[in-house]
VEXDREN-2710 file (C-alpha; in Angstrom, 1 decimal):
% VEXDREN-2710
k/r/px/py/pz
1/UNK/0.0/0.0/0.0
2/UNK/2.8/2.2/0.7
3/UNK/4.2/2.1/-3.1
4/UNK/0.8/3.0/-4.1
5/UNK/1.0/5.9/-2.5
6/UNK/3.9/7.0/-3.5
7/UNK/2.7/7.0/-7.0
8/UNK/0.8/9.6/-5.5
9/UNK/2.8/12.0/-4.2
10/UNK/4.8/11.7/-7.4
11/UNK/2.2/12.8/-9.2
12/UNK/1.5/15.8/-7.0
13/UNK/5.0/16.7/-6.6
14/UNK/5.1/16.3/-10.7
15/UNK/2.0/18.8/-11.4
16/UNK/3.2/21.3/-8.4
17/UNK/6.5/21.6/-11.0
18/UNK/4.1/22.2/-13.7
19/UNK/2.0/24.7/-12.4
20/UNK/4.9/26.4/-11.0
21/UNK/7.0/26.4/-14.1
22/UNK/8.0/29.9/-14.1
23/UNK/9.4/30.3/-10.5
24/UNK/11.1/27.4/-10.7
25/UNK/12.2/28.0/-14.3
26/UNK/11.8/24.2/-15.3
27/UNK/10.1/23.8/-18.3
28/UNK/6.8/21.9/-17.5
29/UNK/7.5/19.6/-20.6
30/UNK/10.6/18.5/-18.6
31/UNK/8.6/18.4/-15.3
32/UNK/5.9/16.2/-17.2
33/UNK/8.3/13.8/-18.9
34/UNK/9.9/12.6/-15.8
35/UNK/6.4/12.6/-13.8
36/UNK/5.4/9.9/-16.1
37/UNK/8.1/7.9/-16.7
38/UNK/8.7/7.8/-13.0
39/UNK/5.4/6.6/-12.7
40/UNK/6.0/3.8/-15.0
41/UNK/9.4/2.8/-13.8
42/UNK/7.8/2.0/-9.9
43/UNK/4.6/0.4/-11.4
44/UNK/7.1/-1.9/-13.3
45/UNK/9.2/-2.2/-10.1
46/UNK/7.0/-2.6/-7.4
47/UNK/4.1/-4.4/-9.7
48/UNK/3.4/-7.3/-7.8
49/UNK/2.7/-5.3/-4.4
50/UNK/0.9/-2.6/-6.4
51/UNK/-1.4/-5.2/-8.9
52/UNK/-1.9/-7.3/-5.4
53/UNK/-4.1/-4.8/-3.9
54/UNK/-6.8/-5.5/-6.2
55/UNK/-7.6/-1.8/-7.4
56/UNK/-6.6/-2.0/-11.0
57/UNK/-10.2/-2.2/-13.4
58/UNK/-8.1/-3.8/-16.2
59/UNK/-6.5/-6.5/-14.1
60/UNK/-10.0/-7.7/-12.9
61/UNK/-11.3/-7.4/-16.2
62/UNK/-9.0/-10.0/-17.2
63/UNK/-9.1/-12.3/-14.4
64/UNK/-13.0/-12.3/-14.8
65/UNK/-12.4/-12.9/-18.3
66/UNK/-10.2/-16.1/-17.5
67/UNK/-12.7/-17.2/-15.0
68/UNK/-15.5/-17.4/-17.5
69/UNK/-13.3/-19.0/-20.1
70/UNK/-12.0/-21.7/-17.5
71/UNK/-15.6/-22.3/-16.6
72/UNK/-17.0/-22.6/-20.7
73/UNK/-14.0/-25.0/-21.3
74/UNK/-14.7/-27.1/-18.8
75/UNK/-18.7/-27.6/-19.6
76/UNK/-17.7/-27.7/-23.5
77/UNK/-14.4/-29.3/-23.7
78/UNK/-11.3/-28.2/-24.9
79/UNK/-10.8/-26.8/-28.2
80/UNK/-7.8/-25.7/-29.6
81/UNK/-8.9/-21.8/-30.2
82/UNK/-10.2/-22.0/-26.6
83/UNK/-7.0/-23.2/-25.0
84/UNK/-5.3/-21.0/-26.9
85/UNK/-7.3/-18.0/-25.7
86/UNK/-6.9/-18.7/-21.9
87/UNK/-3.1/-19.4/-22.4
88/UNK/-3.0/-15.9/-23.5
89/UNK/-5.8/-14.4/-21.0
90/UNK/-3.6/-16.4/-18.1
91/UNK/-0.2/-15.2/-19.4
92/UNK/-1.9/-11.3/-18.9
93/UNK/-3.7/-11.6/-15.7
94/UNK/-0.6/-12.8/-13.8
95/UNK/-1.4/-16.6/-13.4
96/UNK/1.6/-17.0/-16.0
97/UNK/5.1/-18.0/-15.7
98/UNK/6.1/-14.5/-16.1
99/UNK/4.0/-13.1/-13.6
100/UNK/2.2/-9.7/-14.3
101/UNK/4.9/-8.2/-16.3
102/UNK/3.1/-9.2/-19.7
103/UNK/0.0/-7.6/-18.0
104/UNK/2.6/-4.2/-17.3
105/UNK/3.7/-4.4/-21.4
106/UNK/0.2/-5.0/-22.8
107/UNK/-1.6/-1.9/-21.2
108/UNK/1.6/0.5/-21.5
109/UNK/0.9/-0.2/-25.1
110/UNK/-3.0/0.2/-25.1
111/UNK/-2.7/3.4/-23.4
112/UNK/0.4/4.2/-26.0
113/UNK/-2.2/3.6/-29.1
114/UNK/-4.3/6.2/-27.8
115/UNK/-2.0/8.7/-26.6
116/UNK/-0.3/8.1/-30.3
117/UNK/-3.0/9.7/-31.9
118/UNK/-3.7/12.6/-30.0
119/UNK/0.2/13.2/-30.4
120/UNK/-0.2/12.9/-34.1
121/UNK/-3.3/15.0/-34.3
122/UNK/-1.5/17.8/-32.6
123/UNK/1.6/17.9/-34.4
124/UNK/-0.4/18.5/-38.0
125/UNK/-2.4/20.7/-36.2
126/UNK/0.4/22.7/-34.8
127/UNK/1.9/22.2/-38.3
128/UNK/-0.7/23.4/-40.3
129/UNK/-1.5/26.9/-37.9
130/UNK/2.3/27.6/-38.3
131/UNK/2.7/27.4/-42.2
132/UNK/-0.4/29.6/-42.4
133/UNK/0.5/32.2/-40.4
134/UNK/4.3/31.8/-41.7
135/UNK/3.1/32.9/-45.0
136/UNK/1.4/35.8/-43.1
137/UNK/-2.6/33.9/-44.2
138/UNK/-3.7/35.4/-40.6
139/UNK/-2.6/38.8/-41.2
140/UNK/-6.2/38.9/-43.5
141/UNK/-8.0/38.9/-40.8
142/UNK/-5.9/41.4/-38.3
143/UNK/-5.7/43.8/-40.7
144/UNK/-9.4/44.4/-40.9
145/UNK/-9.5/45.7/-37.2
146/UNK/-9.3/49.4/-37.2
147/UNK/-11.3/50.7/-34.2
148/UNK/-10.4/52.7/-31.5
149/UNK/-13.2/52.4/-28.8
150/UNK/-12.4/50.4/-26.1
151/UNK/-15.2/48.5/-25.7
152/UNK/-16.1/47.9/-29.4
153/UNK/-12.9/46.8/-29.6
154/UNK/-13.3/43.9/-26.5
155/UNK/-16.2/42.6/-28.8
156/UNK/-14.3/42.5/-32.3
157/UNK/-11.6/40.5/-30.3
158/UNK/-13.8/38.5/-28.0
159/UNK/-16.3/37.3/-31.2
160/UNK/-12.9/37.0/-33.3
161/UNK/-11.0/34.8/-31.0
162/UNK/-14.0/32.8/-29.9
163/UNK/-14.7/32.1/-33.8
164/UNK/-11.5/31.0/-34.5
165/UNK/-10.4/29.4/-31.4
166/UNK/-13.3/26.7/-32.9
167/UNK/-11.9/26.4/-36.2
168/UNK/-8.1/26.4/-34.8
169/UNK/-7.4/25.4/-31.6
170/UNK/-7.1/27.6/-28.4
171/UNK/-3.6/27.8/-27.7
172/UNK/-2.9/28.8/-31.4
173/UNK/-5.3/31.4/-31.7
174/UNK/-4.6/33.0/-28.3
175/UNK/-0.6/33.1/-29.8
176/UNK/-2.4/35.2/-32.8
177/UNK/-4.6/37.3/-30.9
178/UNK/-1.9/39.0/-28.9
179/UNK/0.2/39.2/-31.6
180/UNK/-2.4/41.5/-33.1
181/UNK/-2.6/43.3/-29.8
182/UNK/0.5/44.0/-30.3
183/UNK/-0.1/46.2/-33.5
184/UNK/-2.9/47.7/-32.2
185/UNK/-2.4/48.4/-28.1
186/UNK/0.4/50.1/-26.9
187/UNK/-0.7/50.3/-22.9
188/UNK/0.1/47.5/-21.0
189/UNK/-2.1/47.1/-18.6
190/UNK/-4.7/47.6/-21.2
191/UNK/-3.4/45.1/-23.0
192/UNK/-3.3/42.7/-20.6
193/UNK/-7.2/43.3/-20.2
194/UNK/-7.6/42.2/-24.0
195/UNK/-4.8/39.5/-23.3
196/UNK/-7.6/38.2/-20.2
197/UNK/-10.6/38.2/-22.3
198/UNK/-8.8/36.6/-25.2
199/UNK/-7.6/33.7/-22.7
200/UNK/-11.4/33.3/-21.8
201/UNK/-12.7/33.8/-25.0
202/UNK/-10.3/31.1/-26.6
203/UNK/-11.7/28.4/-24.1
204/UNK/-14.9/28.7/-24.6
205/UNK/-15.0/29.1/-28.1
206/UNK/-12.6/25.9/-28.0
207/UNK/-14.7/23.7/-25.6
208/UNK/-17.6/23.4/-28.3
209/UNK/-15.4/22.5/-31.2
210/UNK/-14.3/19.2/-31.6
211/UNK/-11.0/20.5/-32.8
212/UNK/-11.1/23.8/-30.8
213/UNK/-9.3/22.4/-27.4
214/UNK/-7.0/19.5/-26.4
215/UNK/-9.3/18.2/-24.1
216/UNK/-12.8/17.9/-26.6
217/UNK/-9.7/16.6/-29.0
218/UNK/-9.7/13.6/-26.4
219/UNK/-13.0/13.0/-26.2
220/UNK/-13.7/13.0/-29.6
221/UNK/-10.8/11.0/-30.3
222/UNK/-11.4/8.6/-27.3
223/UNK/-15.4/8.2/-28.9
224/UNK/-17.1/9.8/-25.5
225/UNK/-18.4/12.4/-28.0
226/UNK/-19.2/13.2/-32.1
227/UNK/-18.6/16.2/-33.5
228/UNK/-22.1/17.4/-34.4
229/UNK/-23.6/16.5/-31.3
230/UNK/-21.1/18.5/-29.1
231/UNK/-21.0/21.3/-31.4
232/UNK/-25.2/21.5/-30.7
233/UNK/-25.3/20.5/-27.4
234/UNK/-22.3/23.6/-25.8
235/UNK/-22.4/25.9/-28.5
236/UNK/-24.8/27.9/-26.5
237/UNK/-23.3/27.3/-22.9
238/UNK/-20.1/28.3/-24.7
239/UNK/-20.7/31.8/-25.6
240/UNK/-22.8/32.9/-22.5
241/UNK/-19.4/31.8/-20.6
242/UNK/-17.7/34.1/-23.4
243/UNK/-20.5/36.9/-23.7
244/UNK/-21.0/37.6/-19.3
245/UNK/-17.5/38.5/-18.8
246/UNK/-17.4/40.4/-22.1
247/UNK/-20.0/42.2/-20.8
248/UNK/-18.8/43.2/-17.5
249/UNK/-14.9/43.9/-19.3
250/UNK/-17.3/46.6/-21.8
251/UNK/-18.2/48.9/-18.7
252/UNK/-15.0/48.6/-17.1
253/UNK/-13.2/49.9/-20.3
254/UNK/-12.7/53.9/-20.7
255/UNK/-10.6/56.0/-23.0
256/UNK/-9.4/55.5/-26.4
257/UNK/-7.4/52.7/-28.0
258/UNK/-3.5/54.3/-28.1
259/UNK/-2.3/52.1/-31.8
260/UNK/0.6/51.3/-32.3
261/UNK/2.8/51.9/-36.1
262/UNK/1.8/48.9/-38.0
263/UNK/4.8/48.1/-40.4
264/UNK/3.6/48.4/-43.6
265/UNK/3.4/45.8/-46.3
266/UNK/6.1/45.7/-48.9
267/UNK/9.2/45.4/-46.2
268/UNK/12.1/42.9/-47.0
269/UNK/10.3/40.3/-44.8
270/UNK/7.5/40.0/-46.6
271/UNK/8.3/37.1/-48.5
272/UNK/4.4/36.2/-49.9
273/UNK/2.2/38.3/-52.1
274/UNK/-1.6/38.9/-51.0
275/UNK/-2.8/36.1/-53.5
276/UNK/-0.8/33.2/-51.8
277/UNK/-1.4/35.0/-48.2
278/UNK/-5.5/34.8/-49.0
279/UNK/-5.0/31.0/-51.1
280/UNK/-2.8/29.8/-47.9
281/UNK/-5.5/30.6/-45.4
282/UNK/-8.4/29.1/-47.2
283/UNK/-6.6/26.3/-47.5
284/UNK/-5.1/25.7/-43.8
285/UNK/-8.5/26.4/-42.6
286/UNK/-10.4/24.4/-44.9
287/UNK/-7.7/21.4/-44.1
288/UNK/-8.3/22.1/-40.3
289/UNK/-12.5/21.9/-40.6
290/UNK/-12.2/18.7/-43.5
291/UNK/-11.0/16.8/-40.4
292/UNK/-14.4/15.9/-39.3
293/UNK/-15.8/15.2/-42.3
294/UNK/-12.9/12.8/-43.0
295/UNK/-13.6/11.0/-39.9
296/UNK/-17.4/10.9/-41.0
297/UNK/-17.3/9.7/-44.1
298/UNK/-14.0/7.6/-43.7
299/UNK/-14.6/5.9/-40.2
300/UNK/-11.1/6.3/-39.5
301/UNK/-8.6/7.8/-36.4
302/UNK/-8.9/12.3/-36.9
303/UNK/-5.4/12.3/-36.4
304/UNK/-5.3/10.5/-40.4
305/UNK/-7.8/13.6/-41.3
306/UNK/-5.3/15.9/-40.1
307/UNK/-2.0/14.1/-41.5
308/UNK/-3.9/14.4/-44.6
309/UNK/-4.5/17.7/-44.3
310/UNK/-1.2/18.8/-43.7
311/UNK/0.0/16.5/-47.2
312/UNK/-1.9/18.7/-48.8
313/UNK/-0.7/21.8/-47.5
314/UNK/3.0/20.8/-47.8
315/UNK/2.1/19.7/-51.7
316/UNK/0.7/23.6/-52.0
317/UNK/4.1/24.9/-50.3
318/UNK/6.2/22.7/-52.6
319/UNK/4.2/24.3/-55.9
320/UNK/4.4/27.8/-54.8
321/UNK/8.1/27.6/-53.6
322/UNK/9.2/26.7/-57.1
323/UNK/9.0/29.6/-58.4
324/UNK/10.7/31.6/-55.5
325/UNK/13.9/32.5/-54.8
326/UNK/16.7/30.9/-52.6
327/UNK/15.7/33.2/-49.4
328/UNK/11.7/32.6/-49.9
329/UNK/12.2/29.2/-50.2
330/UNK/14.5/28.7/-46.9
331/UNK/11.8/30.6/-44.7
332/UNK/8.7/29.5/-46.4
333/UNK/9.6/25.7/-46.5
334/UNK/7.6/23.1/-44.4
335/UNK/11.1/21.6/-43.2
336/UNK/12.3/25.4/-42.1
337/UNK/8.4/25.7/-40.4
338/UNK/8.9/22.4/-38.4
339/UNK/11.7/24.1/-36.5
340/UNK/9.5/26.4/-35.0
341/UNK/6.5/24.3/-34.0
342/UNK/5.9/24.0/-30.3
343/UNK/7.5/20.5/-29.7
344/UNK/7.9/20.6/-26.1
345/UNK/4.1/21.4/-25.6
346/UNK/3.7/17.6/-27.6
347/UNK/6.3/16.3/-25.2
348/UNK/4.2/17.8/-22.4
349/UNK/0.9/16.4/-23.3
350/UNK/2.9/13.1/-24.0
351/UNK/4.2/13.0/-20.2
352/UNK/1.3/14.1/-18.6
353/UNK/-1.1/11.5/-20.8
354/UNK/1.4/9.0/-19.6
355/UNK/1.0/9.8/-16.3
356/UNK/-2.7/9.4/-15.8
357/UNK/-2.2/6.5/-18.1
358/UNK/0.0/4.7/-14.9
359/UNK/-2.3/5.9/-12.3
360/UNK/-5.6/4.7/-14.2
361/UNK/-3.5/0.8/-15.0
362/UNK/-2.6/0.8/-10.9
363/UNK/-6.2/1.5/-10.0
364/UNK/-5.9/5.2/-8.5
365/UNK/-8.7/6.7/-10.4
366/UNK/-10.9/4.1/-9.9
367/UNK/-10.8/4.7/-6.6
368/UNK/-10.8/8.7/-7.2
369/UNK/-14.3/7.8/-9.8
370/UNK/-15.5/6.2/-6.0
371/UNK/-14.8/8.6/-3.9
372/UNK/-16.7/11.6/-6.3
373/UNK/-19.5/9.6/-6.7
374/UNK/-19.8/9.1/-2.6
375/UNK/-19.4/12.9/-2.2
376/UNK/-21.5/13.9/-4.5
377/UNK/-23.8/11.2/-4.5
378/UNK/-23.3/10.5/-8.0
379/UNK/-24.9/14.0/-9.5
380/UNK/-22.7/14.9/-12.8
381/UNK/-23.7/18.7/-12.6
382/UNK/-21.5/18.3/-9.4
383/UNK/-19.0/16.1/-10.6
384/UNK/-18.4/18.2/-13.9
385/UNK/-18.5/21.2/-12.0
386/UNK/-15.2/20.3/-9.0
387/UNK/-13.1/19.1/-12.5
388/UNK/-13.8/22.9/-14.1
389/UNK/-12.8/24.1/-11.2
390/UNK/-10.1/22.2/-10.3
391/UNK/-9.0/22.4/-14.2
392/UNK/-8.1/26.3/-13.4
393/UNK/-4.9/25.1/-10.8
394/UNK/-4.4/21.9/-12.8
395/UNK/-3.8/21.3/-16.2
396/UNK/-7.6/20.4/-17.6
397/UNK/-5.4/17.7/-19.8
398/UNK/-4.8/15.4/-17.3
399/UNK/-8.3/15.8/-15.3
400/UNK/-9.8/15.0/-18.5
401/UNK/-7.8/12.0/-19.2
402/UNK/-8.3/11.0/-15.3
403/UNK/-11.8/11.2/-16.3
404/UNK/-11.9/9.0/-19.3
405/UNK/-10.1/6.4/-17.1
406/UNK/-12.0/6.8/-14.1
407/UNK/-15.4/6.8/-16.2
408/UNK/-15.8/4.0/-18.7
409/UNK/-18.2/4.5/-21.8
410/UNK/-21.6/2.9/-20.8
411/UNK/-23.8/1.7/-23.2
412/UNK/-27.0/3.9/-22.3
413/UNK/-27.2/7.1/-19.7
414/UNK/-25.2/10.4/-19.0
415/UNK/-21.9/8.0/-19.5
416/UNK/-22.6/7.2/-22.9
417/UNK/-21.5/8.1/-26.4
418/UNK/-22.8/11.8/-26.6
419/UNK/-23.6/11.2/-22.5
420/UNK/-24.8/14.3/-20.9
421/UNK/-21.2/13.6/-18.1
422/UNK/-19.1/14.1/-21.0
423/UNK/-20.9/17.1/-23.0
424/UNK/-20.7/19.0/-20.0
425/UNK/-17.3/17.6/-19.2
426/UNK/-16.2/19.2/-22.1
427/UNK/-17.4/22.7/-21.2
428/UNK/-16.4/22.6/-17.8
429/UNK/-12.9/21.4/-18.3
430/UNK/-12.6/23.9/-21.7
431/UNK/-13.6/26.5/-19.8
432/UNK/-13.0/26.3/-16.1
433/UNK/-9.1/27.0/-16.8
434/UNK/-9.8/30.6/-17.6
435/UNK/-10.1/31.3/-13.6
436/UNK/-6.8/31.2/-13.3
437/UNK/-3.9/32.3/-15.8
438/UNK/-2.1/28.6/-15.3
439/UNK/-5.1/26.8/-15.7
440/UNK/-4.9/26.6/-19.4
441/UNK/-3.0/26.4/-22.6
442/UNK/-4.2/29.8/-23.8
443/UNK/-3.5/31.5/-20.0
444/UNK/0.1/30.0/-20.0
445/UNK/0.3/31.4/-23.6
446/UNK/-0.9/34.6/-22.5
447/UNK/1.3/34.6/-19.9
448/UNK/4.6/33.8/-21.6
449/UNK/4.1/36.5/-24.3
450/UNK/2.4/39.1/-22.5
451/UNK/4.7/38.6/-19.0
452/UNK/1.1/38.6/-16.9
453/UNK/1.4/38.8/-13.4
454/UNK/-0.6/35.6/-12.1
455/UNK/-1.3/38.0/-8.6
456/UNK/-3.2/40.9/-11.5
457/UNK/-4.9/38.2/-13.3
458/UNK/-6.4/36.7/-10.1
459/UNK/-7.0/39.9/-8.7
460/UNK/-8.8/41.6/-12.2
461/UNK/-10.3/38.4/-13.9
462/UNK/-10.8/35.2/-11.5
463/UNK/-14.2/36.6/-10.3
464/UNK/-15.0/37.5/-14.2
465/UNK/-14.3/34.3/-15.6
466/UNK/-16.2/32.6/-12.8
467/UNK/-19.4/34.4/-13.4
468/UNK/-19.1/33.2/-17.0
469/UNK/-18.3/29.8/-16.0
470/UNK/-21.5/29.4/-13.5
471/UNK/-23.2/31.2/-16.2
472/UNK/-22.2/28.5/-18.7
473/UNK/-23.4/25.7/-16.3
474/UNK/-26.6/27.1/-15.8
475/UNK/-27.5/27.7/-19.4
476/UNK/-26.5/23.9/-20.2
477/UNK/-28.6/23.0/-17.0
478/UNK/-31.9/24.6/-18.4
479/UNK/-31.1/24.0/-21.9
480/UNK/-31.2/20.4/-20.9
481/UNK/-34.5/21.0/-18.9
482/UNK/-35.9/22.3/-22.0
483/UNK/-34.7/19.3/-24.4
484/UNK/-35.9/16.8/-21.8
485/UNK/-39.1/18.0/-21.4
486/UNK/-39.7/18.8/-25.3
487/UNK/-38.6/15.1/-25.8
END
């Protein structure tokens, strides 16, 4: 019992390192990386003392499995395929010569199948955003914003990012967004207001898309959710979470806009002409919203969707290239791009979905599933609700995938496909990160380019985002209400 709690205090040691990555100054991907491998390297260890305690779901499966088999076999003889089944159930569950080590190897690589194709998802992804704006495809969009009113302003960018965090992803369109604040803002401290509703903005607007945050990525991925059903059923949720705190931001803004000199197009660096800029964004978005519709139609893994996707896009580069010179083509490339795509954030993901991955094979979360459902007497309003919240100090990555694990697919009820548990899981755990400015991809973004104290966030925004949040909840609550009853 005492190895199994270390695995614990590992992991809580491991995410303290995270979520203090910048007074530390260790990168979290580093932090993440060694959480889960650690993990891994004691379950292997100290297997027999952990897999003895009896807390592991997949273990029991199995041995329930073998127990059913040894009973058929022995009312219906013993065929060949039979005894060649149980040899291979018995060899998992630990009744084998090797003990439960083949148990240890066969769920590392389960879990590894399906962290795999988030991994690959998010790379094209990543891929994809970065050749656009590369060849300068978002500066289409940027350009257009010319106001000066504050609070007109905190719309444009709060409908802008919210709209695009859906079609992108959040983290990507948060990096864009300030980038344009940039151009546009020269106060700080009002930019950092725009930087805070862009951070909330970004998650909700991601947490109805299946393609807008890492965590609806999961569980659309992981089949807890479709893509059209999500879409309909926290679309509006969504942008009351978005809208509430845009509407409180609006009265607190006075003054006029101070811009900034935009650098005018025609400079040395601009290595693309307004044709290729407008033909590179169609195309990187279209690619990016094709993904479900591949899945549809196809039946296979998004992350194929998206590799496809990004074929295409690198075939486009390829053609335009050819007739450029030496310098365009060395910082318009695909292979030059790949140097700048955010590869620790994939080994951070990878670490922290490994992770979970060892406490959900040991049997933690089970237990973790138990002890919600006793608190909260199994009410998913409640449930979904403590993960938002708890998503704004920890990662909402690894809640989610604690979730997943903790929470099989059932075959009818709120923990089905398209279940109300993971619907509003997704909103909760898209959106409850805003509350603090560590609590999600976007805030850390934010925070990294902007330099936003996490005391000024908590202080200015905490209390906004968590009106919008509550607001959210309550508008998915009666929506529901109103479904059930028209039903």
């Amino acid at each position: 019992m005492t190895i199994f709690i270390v695995m614990v205090v590992i992991f809580i040691i491991g995410y303290s390192a995270i979520a203090l990555e910048h007074p530390i100054k260790v990168n979290k991907a580093a932090s993440a990386l060694l959480t889960g491998m650690l993990l891994w390297a004691i379950y292997a260890i100290f297997k027999d003392n952990i897999l003895s305690l009896g807390f592991s779901p997949s273990l029991n499966e199995l041995k329930e499995m073998a127990t059913h088999v040894r009973e058929y076999i022995s009312q219906n003889g013993n065929t060949d395929e039979l005894k060649k089944f149980w040899k291979e159930t018995l060899e998992l569950d630990g009744s084998g010569e090797h003990g439960f080590m083949p148990f240890i190897l066969h769920d590392l690589g389960h879990h590894l199948n399906d962290i795999a194709q988030i991994l690959f998802f998010l790379l094209g992804a990543m891929t994809i955003v970065e050749t656009v704006d590369r060849y300068q495809g978002f500066r289409l969009i940027t350009d257009k914003i010319k106001t000066t009113n504050p609070a007109k302003l905190a719309w444009i960018l709060g409908f802008l990012t919210f709209f695009m965090s859906a079609a992108l992803d959040n983290l990507t369109t948060t990096i864009v967004m300030i980038a344009l604040l940039r151009k546009i803002v020269s106060d700080k401290e009002l930019r950092w207001f725009y930087a805070g509703l862009i951070v909330i903005a970004a998650n909700a607007g991601g947490a109805w898309s299946p393609i807008g945050d890492v965590t609806t990525i999961m569980l659309w991925i992981g089949g807890n959710i479709t893509a059209g059903k999500i879409i309909v059923g926290v679309f509006l949720p969504s942008l009351v979470s978005m809208i509430v705190p845009l509407i409180v931001i609006s009265f607190m803004l006075k003054g006029k806009v101070i811009e900034r000199p935009v650098k005018p197009s025609g400079t040395e660096d601009d290595f693309t002409s307004n044709k290729e800029r407008t033909f590179m964004l169609i195309i990187g978005v279209g690619a990016l919203l094709f993904v479900p519709v591949f899945k549809t139609v196809t039946h296979l893994p998004p992350y194929i969707g998206m590799l496809f996707g990004l074929g295409i896009i690198w075939l486009a580069t390829e053609l335009i290239l050819a007739r450029k010179r030496d310098m365009e083509r060395n910082n318009l490339s695909v292979l030059k791009i790949l140097e700048h795509v955010d590869v620790p954030t994939i080994f951070f993901f990878m670490g922290i979905l490994i992770a979970v991955a060892a406490l959900q094979s040991a049997g933690h979360l089970d237990l973790l599933a138990k002890w919600l459902d006793d608190v909260t007497g199994q009410n998913i309003y409640l449930i979904d609700t403590m993960i938002g919240i708890l998503s704004s100090i920890v990662d909402n990555v690894p809640l989610v995938a604690s979730a997943m694990g903790m929470y099989p697919i059932a075959d009818a009820g709120h923990f089905a496909v398209d279940g109300l548990f993971w619907e509003l899981l997704a909103f909760t755990a898209g959106t409850g990160g805003s509350m603090l400015i560590i609590g999600s991809a976007a805030g850390v973004a934010a925070m990294g380019l902007e330099k936003i104290d996490f005391i000024w966030y908590a202080k200015k925004f905490t209390w906004i985002a968590a009106i919008g949040y509550f607001a959210g909840i309550a508008v998915y609550y009666l929506q529901e209400i109103i479904f059930h009853t028209m039903a």
